[in-house]
matplotlib code that plots the C-alpha trace (Angstrom):
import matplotlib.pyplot as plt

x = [-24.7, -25.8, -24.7, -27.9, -27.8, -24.7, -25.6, -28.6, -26.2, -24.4, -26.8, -28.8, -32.9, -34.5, -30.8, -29.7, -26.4, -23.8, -21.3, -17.8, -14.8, -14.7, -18.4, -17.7, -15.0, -16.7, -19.8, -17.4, -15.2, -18.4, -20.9, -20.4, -17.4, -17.6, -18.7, -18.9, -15.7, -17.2, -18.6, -16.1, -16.3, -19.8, -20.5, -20.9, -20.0, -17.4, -20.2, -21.6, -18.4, -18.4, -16.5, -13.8, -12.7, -13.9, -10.0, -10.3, -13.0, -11.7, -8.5, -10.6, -11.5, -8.1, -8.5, -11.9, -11.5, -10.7, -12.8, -16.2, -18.8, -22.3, -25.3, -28.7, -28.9, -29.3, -30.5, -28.6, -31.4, -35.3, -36.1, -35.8, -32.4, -33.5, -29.9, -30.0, -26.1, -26.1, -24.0, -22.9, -22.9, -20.9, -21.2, -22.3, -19.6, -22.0, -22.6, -18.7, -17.3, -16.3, -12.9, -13.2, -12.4, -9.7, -9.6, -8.4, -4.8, -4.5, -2.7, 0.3, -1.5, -5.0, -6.2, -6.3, -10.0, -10.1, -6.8, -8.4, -11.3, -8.8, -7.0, -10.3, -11.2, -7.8, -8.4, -11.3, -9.6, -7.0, -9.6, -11.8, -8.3, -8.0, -6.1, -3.9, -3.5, -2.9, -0.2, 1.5, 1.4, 3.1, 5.9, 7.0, 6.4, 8.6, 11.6, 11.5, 11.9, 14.6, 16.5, 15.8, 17.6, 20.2, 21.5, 21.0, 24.2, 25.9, 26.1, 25.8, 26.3, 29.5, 31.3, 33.1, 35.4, 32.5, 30.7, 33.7, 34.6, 30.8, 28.6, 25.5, 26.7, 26.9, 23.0, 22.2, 23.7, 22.3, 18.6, 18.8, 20.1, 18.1, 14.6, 13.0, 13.6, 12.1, 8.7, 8.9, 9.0, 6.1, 3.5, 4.0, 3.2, 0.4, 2.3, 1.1, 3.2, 2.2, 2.6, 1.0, -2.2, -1.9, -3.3, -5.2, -7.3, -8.4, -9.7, -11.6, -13.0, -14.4, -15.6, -17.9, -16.2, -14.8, -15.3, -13.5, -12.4, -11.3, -9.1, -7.6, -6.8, -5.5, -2.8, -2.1, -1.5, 0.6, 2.6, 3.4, 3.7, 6.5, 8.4, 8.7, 9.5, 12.1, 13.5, 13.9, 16.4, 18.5, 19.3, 19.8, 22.2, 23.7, 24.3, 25.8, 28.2, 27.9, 28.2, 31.6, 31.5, 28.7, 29.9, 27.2, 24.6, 26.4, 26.7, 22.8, 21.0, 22.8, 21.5, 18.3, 17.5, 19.0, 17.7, 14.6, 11.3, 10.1, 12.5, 11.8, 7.7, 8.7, 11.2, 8.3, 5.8, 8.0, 8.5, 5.4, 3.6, 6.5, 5.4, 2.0, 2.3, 4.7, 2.5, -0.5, 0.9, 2.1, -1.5, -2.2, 0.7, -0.9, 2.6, 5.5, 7.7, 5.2, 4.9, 8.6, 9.6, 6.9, 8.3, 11.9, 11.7, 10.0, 11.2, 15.2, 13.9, 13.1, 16.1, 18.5, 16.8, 17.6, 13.9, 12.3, 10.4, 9.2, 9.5, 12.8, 13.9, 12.8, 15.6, 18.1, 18.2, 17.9, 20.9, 22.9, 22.2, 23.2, 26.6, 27.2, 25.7, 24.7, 21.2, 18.4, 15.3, 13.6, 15.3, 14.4, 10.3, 10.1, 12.7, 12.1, 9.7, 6.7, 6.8, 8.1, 4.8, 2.8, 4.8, 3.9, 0.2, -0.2, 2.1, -0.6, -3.5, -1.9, 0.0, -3.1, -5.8, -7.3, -6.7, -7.2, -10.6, -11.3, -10.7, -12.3, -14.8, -18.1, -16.8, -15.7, -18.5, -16.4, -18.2, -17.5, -16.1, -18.9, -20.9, -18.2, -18.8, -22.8, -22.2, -20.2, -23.1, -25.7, -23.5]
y = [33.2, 34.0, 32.6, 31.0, 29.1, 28.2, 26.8, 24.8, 23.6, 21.5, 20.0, 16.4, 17.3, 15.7, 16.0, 17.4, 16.6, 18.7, 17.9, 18.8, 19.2, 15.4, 14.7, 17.3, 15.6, 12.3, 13.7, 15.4, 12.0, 9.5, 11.4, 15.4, 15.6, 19.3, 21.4, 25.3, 26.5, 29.4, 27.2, 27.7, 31.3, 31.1, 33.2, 29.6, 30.1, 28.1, 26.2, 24.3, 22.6, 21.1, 23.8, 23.6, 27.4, 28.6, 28.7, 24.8, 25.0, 27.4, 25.0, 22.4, 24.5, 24.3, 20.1, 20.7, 21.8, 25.5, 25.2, 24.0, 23.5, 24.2, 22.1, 21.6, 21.0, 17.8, 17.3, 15.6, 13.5, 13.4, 16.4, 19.7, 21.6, 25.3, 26.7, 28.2, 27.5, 24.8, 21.8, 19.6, 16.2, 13.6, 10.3, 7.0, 4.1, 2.3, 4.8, 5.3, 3.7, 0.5, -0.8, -3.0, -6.5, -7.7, -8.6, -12.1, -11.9, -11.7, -14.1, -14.0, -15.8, -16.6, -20.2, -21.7, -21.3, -17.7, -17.5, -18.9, -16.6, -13.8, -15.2, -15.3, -12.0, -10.8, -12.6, -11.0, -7.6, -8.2, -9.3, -6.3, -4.1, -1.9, -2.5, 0.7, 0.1, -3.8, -2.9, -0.3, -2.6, -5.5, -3.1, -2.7, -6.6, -6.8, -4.7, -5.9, -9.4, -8.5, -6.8, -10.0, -12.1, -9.1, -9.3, -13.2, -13.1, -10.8, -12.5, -16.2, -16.7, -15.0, -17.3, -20.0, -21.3, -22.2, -23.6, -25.5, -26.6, -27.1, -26.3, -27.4, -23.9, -22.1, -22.9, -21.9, -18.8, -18.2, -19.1, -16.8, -13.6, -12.1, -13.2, -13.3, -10.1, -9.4, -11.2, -10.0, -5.7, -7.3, -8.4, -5.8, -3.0, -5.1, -5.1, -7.4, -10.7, -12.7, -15.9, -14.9, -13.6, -17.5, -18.8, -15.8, -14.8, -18.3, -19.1, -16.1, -17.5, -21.0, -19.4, -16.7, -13.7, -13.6, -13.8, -15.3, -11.7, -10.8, -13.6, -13.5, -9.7, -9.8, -12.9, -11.3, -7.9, -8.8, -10.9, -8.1, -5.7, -7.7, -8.1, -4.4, -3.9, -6.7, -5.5, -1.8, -3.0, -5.0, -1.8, -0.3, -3.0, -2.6, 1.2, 0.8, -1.9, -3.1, -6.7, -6.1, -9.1, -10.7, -13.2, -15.6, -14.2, -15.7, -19.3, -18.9, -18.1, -20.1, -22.8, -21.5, -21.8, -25.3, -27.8, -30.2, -28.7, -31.8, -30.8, -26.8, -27.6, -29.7, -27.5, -24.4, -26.6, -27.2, -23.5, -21.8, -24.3, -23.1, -19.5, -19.4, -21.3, -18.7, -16.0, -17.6, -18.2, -14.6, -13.4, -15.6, -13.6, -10.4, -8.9, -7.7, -10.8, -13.1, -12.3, -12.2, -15.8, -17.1, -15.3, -16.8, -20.0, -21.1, -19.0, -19.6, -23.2, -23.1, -20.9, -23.1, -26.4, -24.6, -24.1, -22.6, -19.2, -16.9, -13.4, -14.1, -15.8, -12.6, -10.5, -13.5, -14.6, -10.6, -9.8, -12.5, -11.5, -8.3, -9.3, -11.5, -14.7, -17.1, -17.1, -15.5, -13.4, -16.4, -19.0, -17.0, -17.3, -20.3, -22.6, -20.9, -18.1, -19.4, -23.3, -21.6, -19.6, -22.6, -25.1, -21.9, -21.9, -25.5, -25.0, -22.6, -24.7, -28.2, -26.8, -24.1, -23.1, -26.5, -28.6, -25.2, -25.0, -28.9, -28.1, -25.1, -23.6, -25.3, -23.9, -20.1, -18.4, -16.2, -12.6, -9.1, -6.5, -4.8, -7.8, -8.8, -4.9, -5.7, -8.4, -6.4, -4.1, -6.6, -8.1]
z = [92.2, 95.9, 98.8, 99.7, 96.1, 96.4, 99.5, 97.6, 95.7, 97.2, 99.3, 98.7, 98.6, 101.7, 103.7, 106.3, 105.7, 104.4, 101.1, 102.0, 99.5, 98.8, 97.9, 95.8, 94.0, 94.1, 91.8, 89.9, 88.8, 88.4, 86.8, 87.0, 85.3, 84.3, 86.6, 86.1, 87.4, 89.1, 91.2, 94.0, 93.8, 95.3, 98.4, 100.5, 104.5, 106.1, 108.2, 104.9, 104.5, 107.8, 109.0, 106.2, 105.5, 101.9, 101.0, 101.4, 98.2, 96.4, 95.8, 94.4, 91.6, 90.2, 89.7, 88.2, 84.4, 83.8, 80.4, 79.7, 77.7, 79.5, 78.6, 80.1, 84.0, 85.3, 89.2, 91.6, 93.0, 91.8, 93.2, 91.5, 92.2, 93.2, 91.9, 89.0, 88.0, 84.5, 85.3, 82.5, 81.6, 79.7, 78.6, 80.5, 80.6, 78.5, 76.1, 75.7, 72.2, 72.8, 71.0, 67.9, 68.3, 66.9, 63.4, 62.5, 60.7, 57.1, 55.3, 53.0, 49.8, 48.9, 48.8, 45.8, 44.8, 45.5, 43.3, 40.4, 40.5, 40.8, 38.0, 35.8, 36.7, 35.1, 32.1, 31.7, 32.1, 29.9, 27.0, 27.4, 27.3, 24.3, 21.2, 21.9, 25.5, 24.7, 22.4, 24.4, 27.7, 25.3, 24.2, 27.7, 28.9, 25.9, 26.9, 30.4, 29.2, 26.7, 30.2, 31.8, 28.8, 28.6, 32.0, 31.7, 28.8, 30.4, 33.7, 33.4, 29.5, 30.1, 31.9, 30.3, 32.8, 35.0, 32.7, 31.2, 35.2, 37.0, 33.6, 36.1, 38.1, 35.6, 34.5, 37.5, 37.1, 34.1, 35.3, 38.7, 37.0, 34.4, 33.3, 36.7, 37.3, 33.7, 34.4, 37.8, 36.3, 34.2, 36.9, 39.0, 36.7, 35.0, 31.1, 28.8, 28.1, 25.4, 27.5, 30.4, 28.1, 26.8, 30.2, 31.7, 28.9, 27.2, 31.6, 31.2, 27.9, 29.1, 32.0, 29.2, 30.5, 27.1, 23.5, 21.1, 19.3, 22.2, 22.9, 19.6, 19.7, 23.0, 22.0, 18.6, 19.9, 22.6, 20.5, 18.4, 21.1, 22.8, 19.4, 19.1, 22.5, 22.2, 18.7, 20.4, 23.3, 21.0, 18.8, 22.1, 23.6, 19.8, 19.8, 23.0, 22.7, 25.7, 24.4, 22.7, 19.9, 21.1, 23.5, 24.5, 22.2, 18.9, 20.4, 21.4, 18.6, 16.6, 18.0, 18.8, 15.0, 14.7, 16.4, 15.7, 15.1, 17.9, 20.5, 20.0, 20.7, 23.4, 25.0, 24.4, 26.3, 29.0, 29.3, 29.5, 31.6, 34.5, 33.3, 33.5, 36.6, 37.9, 36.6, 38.4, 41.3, 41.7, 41.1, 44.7, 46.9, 48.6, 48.7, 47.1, 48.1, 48.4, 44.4, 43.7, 45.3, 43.5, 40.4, 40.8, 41.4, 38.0, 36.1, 37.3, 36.3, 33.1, 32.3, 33.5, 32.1, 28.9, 27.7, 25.5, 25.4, 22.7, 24.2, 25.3, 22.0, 20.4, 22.0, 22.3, 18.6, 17.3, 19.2, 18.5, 14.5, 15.3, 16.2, 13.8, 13.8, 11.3, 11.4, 8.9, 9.3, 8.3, 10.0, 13.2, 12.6, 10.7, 13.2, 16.0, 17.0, 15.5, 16.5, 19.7, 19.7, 19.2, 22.7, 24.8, 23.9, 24.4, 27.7, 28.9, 27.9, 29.2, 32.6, 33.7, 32.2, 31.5, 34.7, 36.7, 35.1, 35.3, 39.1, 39.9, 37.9, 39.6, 42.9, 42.5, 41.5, 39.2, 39.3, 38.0, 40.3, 40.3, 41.3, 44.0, 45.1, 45.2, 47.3, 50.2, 49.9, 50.8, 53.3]

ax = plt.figure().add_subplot(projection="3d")
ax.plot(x, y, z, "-o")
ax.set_aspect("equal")
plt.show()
């Protein structure tokens, strides 16, 4: 770079004035923000920097950037710059990103149509759910309810001074501690509970996004999936003798396999209509905790009203037989689990999949996930 170009350089076209230092830095902050740094080592005399000495420049080359990338030259002004030295440019303020607005907050739960199409989308799931994969998601529902019902004795059933001083504690003891933590291991993990299925699956059915096979295999497998996951932890719990004699397990299925066939179906009805609602409910909370209140609080309920419920009846009534008490094999499906069986599916089809359906199902809209993925597409 001569000196005469340099000189060119840093004058306006059709000027006679001079830039000094600070015009300099002026072009440099609102529009020429990286200029070549050898800029200031151009052979410029004193006199074109209105009488500034060239030291004066030269120290303004240490705020400009020591690194940059050169692009095409753009003039100062409309007419043509004579230097040959590049000068870069960057970005207008308006063509600068602008920040995203901010989003509106999410909530904590869905409303409740939205929570019944997400509900009838996982009934359609579970029916189109292998029999393999049906049956090994059931075992597992299955033991996590029989932990649920395990802790449940071993906590509150084991109590009998408070239950013989404030028995109405000691039911709520016994509802708090144990099966909502069960169900709770259940939804999160997405295992197949036989009650659950009850509600889910038959909403998925009136609203066609399931057959009838598929409705039946998904109740029937789960059923028997949750049996043998039940039956496994109560040889475990056995083996371990972490029951001792029993304790509260004898007195309870004893009596599980005793009382009127009316007050068992009643008691089953009862029971899974606060299941299912506890299930669907869950399937509405966007978190973790959101999922485990509305886990505790129905569940805790019907445990402490003194309900009845088939999965848990199949580890409660086993266990007590293993240690002892007077009931038989067939005592234990014909007076309890099947009539048992038979309350929770009217439960589910009384307390929510019927009135849910009544409710809802000419407003969601119910599509596939793939269709719901469509749809963001187009939008």
């Amino acid at each position: 770079l001569s000196s005469s170009q340099g000189g060119r350089l840093v004058s306006e076209a059709g000027s006679s004035r001079q830039l000094n230092c600070e015009s300099i830095m002026l072009r440099y902050l609102f529009g020429y923000t990286e200029v070549a740094p050898k800029l200031a080592q151009a052979a410029v005399s004193p006199g074109h920097f209105n009488g500034r000495s060239s030291s004066d420049f030269e120290e303004a080359q240490y705020v400009l950037p020591s690194a940059i990338e050169v692009t095409e030259h753009k003039p100062l002004n409309s007419s043509p710059m004579q230097s040959t030295m590049p000068l870069a440019t960057t970005p207008t303020p308006a063509a600068m990103p602008q920040a995203a607005a901010p989003s509106a907050p999410a909530t904590l739960c869905t409303i409740p149509a939205a929570g019944y199409e997400g509900a009838v989308l996982t009934g359609m799931k579970k029916a189109q759910t292998s029999v393999a994969t049906t049956f090994v998601l059931s075992i597992l529902s299955g033991t996590h309810i029989a932990f649920g019902a395990y802790l449940a004795v071993t906590i509150g059933g084991d109590a009998p001074a408070l239950k013989a001083s404030n028995p109405g504690l000691q039911k709520l003891v016994f509802g708090a501690i144990g099966l909502p933590f069960g169900l709770f291991m259940t939804v999160i993990t997405g295992a197949e509970l036989f009650t659950g299925n009850a509600a889910l699956v038959p909403l998925a059915a009136l609203e066609g996004k399931a057959t009838a096979m598929q409705l039946a295999k998904s109740l029937v497998v789960s059923w028997l999936g949750n049996f043998a996951g039940s039956l496994l932890i109560v040889m475990l719990v056995t083996a371990s003798g972490t029951l001792g004699t029993g304790g509260a397990s004898l007195g309870i299925a004893v009596s599980k396999v005793n009382e009127p066939l009316g007050e068992v179906i009643s008691k089953a009805i009862m029971c899974n209509w606060l299941v299912c609602m506890a299930v669907y409910m869950a399937s509405f909370a966007r978190d973790v905790s959101g999922k485990a209140v509305a886990i505790f609080l129905p569940i805790s309920a019907f445990v402490a009203l003194g309900l009845e419920h088939t999965v848990a009846n199949m580890f409660l009534i086993p266990v007590g037989m293993m240690h002892g008490a007077g009931a038989s094999v067939t005592a234990l499906f014909i007076r309890n689990l099947l009539p048992v069986t038979i309350g929770n599916v009217l439960g589910a089809l009384i307390g929510v999949t019927l009135p849910f359906f009544l409710a809802f199902s000419q407003t969601s809209h119910v599509r596939t996930p793939s269709q719901k993925l469509n749809r963001v597409r187009l939008n």
